[in-house]
C-alpha positions as CSV (number, residue, x, y, z in Angstrom):
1,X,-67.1,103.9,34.6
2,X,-71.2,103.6,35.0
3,X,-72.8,101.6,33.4
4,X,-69.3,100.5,30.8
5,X,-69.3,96.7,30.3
6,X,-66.3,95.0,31.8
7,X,-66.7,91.8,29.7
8,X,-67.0,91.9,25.5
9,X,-71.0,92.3,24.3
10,X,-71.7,89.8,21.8
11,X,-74.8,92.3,19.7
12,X,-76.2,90.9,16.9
13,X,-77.5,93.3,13.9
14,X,-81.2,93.8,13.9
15,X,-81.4,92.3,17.4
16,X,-79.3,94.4,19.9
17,X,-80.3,97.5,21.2
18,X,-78.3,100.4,21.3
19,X,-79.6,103.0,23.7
20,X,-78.1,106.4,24.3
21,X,-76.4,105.4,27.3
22,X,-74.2,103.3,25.3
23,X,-73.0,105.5,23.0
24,X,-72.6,108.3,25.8
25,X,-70.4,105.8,27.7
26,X,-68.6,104.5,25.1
27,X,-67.7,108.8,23.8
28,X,-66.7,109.3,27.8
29,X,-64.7,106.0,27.7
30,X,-62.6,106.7,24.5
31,X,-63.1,110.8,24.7
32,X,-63.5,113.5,22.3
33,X,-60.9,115.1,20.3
34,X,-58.1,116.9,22.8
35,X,-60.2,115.0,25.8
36,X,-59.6,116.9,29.0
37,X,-61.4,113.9,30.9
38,X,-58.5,112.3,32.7
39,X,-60.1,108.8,32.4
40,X,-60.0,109.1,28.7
41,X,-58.2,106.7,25.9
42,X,-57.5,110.0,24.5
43,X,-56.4,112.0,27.2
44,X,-54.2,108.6,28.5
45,X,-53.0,107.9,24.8
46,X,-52.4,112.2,24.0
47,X,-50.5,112.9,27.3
48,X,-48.9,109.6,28.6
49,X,-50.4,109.7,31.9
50,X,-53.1,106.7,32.9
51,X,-55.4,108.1,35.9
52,X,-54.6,106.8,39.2
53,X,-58.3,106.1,40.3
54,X,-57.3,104.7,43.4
55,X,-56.7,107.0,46.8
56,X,-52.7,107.1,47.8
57,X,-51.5,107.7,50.8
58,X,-48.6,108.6,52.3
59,X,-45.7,106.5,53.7
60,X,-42.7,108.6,53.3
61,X,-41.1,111.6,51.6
62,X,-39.9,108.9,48.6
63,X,-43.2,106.5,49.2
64,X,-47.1,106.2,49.3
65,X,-49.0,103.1,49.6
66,X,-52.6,101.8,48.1
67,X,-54.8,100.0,50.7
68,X,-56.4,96.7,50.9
69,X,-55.3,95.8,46.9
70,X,-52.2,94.0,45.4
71,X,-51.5,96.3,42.5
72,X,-47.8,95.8,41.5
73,X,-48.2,95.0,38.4
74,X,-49.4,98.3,37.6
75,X,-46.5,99.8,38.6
76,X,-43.3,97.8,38.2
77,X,-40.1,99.5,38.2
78,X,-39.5,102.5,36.5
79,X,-42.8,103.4,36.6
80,X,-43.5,106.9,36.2
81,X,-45.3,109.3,38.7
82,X,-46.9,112.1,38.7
83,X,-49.2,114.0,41.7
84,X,-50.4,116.8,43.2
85,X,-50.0,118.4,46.8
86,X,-51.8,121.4,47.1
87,X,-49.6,123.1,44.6
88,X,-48.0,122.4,40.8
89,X,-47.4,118.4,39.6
90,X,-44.6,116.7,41.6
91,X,-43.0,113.3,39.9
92,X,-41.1,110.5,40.6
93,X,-39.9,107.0,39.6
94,X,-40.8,103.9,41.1
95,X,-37.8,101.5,41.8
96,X,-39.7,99.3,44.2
97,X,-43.5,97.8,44.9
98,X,-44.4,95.3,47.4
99,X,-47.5,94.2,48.7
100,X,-48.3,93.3,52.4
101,X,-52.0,94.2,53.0
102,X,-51.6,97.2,51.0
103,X,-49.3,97.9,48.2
104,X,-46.7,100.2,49.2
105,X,-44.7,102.1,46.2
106,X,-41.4,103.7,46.7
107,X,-40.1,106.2,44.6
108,X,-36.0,106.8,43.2
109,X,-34.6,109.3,46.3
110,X,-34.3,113.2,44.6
111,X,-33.4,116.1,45.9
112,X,-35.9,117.7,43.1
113,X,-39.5,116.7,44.8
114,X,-40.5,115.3,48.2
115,X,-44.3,113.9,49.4
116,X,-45.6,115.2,52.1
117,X,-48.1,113.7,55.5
118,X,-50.7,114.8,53.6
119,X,-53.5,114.2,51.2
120,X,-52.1,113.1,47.4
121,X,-54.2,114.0,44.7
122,X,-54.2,114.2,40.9
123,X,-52.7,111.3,40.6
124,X,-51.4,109.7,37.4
125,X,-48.8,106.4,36.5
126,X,-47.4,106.2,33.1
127,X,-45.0,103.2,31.3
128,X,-44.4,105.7,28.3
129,X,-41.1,107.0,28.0
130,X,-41.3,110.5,28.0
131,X,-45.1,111.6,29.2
132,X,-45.7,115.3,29.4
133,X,-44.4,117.1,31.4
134,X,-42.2,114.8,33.2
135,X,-38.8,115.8,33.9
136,X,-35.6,115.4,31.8
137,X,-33.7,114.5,35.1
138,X,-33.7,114.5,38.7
139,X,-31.3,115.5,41.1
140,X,-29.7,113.6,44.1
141,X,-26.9,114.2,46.7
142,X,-24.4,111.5,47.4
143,X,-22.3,110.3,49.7
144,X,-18.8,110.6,48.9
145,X,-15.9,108.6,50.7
146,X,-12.1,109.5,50.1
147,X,-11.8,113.0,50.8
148,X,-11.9,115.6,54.1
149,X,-13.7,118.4,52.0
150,X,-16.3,117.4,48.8
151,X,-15.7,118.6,45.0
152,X,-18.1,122.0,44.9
153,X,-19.2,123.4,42.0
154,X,-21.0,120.0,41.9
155,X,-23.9,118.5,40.2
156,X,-25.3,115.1,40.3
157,X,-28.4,114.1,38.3
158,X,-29.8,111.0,37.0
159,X,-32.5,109.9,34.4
160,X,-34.4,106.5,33.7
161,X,-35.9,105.1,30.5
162,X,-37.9,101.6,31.9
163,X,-34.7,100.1,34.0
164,X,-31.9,101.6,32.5
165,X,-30.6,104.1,35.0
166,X,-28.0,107.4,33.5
167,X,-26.1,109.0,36.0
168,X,-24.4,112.1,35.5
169,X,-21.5,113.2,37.7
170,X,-20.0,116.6,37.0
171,X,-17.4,118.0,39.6
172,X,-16.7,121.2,38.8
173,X,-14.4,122.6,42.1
174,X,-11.8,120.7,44.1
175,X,-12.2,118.9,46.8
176,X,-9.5,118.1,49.1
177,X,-7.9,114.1,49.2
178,X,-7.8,112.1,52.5
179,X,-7.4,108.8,51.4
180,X,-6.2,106.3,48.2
181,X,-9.4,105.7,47.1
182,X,-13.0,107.5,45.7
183,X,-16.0,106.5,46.0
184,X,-19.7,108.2,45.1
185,X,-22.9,106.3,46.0
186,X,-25.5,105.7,43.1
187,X,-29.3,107.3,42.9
188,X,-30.2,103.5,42.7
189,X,-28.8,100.2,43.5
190,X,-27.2,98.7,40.6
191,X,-29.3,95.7,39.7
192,X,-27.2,94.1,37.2
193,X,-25.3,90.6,37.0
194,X,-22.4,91.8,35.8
195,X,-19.8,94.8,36.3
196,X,-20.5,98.1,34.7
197,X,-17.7,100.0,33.9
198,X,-15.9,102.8,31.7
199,X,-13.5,105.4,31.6
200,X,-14.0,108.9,33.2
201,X,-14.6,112.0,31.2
202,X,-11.8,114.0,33.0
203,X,-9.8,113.0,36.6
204,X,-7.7,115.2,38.6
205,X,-5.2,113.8,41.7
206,X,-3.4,115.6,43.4
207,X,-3.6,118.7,41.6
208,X,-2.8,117.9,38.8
209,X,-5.6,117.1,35.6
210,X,-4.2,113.4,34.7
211,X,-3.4,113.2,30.9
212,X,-5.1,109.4,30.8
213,X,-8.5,108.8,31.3
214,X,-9.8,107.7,35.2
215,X,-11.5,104.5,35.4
216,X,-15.0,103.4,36.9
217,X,-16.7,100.6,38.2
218,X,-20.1,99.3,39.2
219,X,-19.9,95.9,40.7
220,X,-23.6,93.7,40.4
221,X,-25.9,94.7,43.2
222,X,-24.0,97.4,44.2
223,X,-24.7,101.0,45.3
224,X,-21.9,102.4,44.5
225,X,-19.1,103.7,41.7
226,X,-15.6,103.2,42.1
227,X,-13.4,104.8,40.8
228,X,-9.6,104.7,40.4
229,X,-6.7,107.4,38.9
230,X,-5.9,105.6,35.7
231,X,-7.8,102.6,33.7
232,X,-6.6,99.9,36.0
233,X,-7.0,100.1,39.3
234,X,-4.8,103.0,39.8
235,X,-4.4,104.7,43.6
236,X,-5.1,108.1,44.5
237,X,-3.1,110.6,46.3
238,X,-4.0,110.9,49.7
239,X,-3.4,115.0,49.9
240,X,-4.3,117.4,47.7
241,X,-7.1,118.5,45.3
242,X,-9.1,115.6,43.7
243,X,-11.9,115.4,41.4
244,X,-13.8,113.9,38.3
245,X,-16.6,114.0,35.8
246,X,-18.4,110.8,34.3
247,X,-21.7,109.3,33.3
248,X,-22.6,105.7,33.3
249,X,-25.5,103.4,33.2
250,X,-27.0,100.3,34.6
251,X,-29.5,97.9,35.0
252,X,-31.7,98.8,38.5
């Protein structure tokens, strides 16, 4: 901001002058009551959302990049993101930044909001957990492995809170079996050291709705869920309608 120190002032009483610009820089810096200047302590503090300042530019649909600066540390993983395209606010959540001449930030993969090859404006980062307006969840589509037609009725959605990614897998059709095992690929990588897993909410083989509970699996640094017909490691038949429903969460 004009004329706003960037190092303390040491004034001394009866000795210092204040002018007008001072205090006018100082209101702009902090803001009014209910600020609407995005640059604000008030507006950043009130809404969540910490101005951009910086120009970003496109990369891909899930990634834009800031030129000629290293500015990761602003925006370390699950960093929050919100922009404009010509229309309403879009968002996203950082899961990777990485500087090599400029810093390039990619986004989780949705199936909710998508940049385009043009200009990004509005833009805004945030570290709070639930900024205004940001979405409860977003939506992705995964790769499933284990059957010859997918579960419909489906929905997949997933939410962060700093690293801690939820997944929520509901399948609400049948979908037909091919093979002993099932297999749905995560939003994120799984970042974790260890194994994450759990029992499933409801699992059905063969047509049948099993009595015990499925079980799931996340193994460290892996992009994927297992998961198997009972709470071992229990095969699946490879015919017939097949399905589940579970949540779970990791470490990306």
């Amino acid at each position: 901001m004009t004329d706003f120190p960037v190092v303390l002032t040491t004034a001394v009483d009866n000795t210092t002058d204040a002018l007008a610009k001072h205090l006018n820089n100082l209101e702009a810096k902090v803001g009014i009551n209910q600020s609407a200047v995005t640059t604000s302590l008030d507006y950043w503090m009130r809404t969540g959302w910490v101005s951009g300042l910086r120009t970003w530019v496109y990369v891909g649909i899930h990634s834009f990049k800031i030129e000629g600066v290293d500015v990761t540390s602003e925006f370390p993983k699950g960093t929050k993101i919100r922009y404009k395209q010509g229309g309403d606010f879009e968002y996203g959540t950082v899961v990777l930044s990485a500087f090599s001449t400029d810093t390039t930030i990619t986004m989780a993969t949705n199936s909710n909001y998508e940049l385009a090859e043009a200009a990004i404006t509005d833009n805004y980062y945030s570290l709070a957990s639930s900024p205004i307006g940001f979405p409860n969840y977003f939506s992705w589509t995964p790769v499933l492995d284990g059957f010859s037609t997918n579960p419909s009725v489906s929905t997949y959605t997933f939410s962060l809170n700093g690293t801690v990614c939820h997944v929520e897998i509901s399948q609400g059709g049948d979908g037909t079996s091919d093979a002993t095992n099932f297999t749905i690929t995560l939003p994120i990588s799984f970042g974790g050291v260890g194994d994450v897993w759990g029992a499933c909410g409801f699992t059905k083989d063969n047509g049948a709705n099993l009595a015990g509970a499925g079980y799931r699996i996340s193994a460290a640094l892996s992009t994927l869920v297992t998961i198997y017909s009972d709470m071992t490691t229990g095969a699946w038949t490879a015919s017939g309608a097949k399905r589940t429903r579970l949540t779970t969460s990791y470490i990306i």
